[in-house]
N, C-alpha and C positions, 0 to 999 in steps of 0.2 A: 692188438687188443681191439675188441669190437666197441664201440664209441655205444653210450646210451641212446645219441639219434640214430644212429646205423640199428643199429638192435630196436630200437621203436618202428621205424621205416619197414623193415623185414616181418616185423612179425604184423603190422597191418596190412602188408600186401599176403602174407600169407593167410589172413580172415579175410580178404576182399577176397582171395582164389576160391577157399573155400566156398565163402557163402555163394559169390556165382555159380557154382555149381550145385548146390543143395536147397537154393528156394527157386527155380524153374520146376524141379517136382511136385513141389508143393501147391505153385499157383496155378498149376495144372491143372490142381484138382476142382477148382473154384475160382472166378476172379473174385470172391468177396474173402480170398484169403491174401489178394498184393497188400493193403494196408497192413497185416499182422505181422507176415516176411520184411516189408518195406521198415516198419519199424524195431524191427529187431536188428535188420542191419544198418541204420540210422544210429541207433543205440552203440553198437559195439563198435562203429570206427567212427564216430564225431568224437568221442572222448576216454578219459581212463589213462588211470598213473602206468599201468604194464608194470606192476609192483612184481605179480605174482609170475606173469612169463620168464620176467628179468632174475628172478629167485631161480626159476625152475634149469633156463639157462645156465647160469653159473655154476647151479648144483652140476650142473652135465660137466661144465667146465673143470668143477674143483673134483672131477673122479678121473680126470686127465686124459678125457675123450676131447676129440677136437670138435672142431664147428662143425655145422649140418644146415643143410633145409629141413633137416627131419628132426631136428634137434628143435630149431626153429616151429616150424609145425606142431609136433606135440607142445610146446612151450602157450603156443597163444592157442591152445583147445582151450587154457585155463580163462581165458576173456570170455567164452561163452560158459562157464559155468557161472565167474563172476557175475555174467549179465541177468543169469536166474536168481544169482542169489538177492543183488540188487533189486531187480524188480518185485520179488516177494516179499522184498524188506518194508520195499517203499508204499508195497498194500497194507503191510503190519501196521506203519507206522504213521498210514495215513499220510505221506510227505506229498507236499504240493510240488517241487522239483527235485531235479536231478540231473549234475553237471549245467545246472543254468538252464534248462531248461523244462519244460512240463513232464512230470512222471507219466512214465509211460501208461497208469491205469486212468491219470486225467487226460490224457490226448485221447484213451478212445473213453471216454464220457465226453469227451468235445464232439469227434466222431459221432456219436450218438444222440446228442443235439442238436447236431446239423442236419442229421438225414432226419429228424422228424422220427423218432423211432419211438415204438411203443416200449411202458417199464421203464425202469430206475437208470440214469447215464449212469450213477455213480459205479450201482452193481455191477451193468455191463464193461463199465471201466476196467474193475476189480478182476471180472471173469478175463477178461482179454489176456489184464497181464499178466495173471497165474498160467495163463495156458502158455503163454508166449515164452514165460518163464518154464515152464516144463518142456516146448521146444526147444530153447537155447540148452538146457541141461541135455535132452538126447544129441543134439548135436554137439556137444563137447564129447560126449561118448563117442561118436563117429569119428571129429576130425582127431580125436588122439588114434583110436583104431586104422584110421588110413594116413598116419603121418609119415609112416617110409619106414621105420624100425621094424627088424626083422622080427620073428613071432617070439623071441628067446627074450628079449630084450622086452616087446612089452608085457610079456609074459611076468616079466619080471616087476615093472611098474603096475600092475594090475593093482595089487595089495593096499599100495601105495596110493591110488585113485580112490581104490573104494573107502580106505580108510580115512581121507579127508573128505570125500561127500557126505560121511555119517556123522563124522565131529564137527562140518559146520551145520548140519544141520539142530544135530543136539545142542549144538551154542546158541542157533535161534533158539529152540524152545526154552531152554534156560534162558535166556533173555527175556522171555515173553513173561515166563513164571518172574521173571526176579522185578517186572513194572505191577504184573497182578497184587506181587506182597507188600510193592510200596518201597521194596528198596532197601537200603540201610546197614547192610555189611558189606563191609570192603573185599574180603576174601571172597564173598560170593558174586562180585562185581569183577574180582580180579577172575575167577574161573571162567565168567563169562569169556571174559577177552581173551584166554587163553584159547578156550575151545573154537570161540568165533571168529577170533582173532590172528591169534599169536601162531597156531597150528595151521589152521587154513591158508593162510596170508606168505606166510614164511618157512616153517619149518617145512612142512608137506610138501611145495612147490620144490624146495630143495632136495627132499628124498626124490621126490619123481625123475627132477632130472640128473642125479645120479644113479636111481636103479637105470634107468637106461643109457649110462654111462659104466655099466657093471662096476660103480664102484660097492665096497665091501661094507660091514657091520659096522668097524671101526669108523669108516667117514659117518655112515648116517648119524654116529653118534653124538659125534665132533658137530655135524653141522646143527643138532638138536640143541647140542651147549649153545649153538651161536644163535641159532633161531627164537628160540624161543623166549628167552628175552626181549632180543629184538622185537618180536613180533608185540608180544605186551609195550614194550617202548611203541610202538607202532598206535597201538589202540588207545593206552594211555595218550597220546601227542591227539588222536583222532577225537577222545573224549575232551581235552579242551579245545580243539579246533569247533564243538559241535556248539559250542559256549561261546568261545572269545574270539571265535575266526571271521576274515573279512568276508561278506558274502560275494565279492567280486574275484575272492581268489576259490573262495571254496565249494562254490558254485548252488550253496545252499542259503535260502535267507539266516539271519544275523538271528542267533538264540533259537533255530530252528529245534534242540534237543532240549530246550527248556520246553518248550511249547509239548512236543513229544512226550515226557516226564521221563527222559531215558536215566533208568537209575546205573549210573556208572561210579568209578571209583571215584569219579571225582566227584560227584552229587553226596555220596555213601560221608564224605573226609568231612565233607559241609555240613551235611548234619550232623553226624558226632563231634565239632568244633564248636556248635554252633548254641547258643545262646536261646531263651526260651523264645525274643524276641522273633529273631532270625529263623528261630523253627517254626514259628508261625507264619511270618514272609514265604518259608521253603513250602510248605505245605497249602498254603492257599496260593500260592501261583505257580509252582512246579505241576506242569500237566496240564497246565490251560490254554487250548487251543487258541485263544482272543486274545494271550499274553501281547502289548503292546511292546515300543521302545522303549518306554519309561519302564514296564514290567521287568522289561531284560535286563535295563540298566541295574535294575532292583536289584537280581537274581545275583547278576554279576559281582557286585560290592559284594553283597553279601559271600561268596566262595572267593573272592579274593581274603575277605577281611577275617574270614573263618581259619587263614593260613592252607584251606585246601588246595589252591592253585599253587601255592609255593611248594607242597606235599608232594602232588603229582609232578611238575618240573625235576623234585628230587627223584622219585621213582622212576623217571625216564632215566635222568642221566646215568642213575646204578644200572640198571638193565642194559645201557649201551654199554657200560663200561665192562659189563660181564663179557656181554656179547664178543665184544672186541678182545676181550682176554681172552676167550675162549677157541673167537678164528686165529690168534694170531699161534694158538699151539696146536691147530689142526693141522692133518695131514692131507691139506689141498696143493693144488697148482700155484705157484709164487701169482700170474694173470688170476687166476678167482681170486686168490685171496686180496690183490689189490681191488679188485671190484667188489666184492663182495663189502670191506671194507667202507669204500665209496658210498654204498648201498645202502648199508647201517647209516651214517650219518644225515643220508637224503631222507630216510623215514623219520628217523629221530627231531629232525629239526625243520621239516616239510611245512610249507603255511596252508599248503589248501591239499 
């Protein structure tokens, strides 16, 4: 069985192969394009869980195809999609970091006031990253395209790709709409994480790497029961991490989705618990960029004391407990199913 470091190892030396070979074309073309290359591939091997390789992986695994470098390969295409989707997030959302350190549209607004350049750092921050994000996405296109799978097989994962670049996308926009209205349904908080989440993150990673595993209808099924849960337990766990997490593990400062106003389920529990006091608290500091510690500490009491934090802890634990019902009657590999297993309880109970 392949170890989580062995499989983390391989699938960065297989984004280090790539990228060596696809940003010498590019700097080619310009040297004012090494800084754009330099930080894309800065981005995608300094950090990142390999949630979604590690899904797409096993999916290959639990259709009872063996190991590959081309298994591999196609697996960490999904690191440069992540990397677009992160980077556009982090213009969305305005975030001042990422993995600990400067988002990538503030490095080139730093970039931009250092050379002395005429016009807005911030803008040209914003412009870098979207474009840089829209490289990272063609090239996830490419390294899945040249991962070693014969044409039948990614023939077969085509589907499968396109249909998670469309549903995380649709999840951002649903998410954008659901901070415009201010929030305040759970169910429309939970679709978020589904589409943005629970799909893209887990379930899809696992179709892909069983359609190129030719497994059949019945597993993608199987692995939907187990996903998608998960993947909500996933977002769920990521919604109070964005609250209550250490910023030394989660590489973002402390109450960073307070500041943000990200209306999630666990924001949605707060307000419908919550007292006319407490809705007053919620709504004049929920979404203020100036939110200090004391503001966070505010916020905090208040979704613990509203019982929202104990709400979402329960909604994690049912979703895992699905989940794990669900692999434990699929018709995977005895090796997935013990990782996969593994897997569920590392997202479910993950601190950063």
């Amino acid at each position: 069985m392949t170890s989580g470091l062995d499989l983390r190892a391989r699938l960065d030396k297989a984004l280090q192969e790539f990228l060596q070979q696809a940003m010498p074309p590019v700097v080619s073309i310009a040297d004012e394009l090494v800084p754009l290359v330099s930080a894309l591939e800065g981005f995608v091997l300094a950090g990142g869980k390999r949630l979604r390789p590690a899904f797409c992986y096993w999916g290959h695994r639990a259709a009872g195809a063996e190991d590959s470098e081309q298994i591999i390969r196609a697996a960490a295409s999904l690191e440069l999609l992540q990397a677009c989707a992160l980077m556009h997030d982090d213009v969305i959302d305005r975030s001042d970091t990422r993995r600990g350190a400067p988002s990538v549209h503030r490095r080139f607004a730093a970039l931009h006031r250092a050379e002395d350049w005429r016009g807005d750092p911030e803008g040209f921050g914003e412009a870098a990253a979207i474009l840089l994000g829209d490289l990272a996405l063609i090239w996830a296109d490419t390294m899945l395209a040249d991962c070693g799978f014969p044409a039948d097989a990614l023939q077969r994962a085509q589907p499968v790709w396109d249909a998670m670049r469309v549903e995380v996308m649709c999840g951002q926009y649903l998410d954008v709409v659901e901070q415009a209205r201010g929030g305040g349904s759970v169910d429309r908080a939970l679709r978020v994480a589904r589409l943005k989440s629970a799909k893209y993150t887990i379930e899809r990673p696992l179709h892909l790497g069983a359609a190129l595993g030719d497994g059949g209808p019945e597993l993608a099924t199987a692995l939907s029961d187990y996903g998608l849960p998960l993947g909500e337990a996933f977002q769920l766990r990521d919604d109070v991490l964005g609250v209550f997490g250490d910023p030394g593990v989660t590489g973002k400062p402390a109450g960073d989705d307070l500041r943000e106003g990200k209306r999630t389920a666990l924001v949605a529990l707060a307000f419908a618990a919550a007292n006319d006091a407490q809705q007053q608290q919620l709504r004049g500091r929920l979404g203020d960029p100036n939110l200090d510690g004391d503001g966070v500490t505010v916020l905090r009491e208040i979704i613990a004391a509203t019982g929202a934090l104990a709400q979402v802890e329960m909604l994690i634990a049912e979703r895992l407990d699905a989940a794990l019902g669900a692999l434990a009657a699929a018709p995977v590999t005895p090796v997935a199913e013990a990782a996969l297993s593994d897997l569920a309880a590392a997202v479910s109970h993950r601190t950063g």
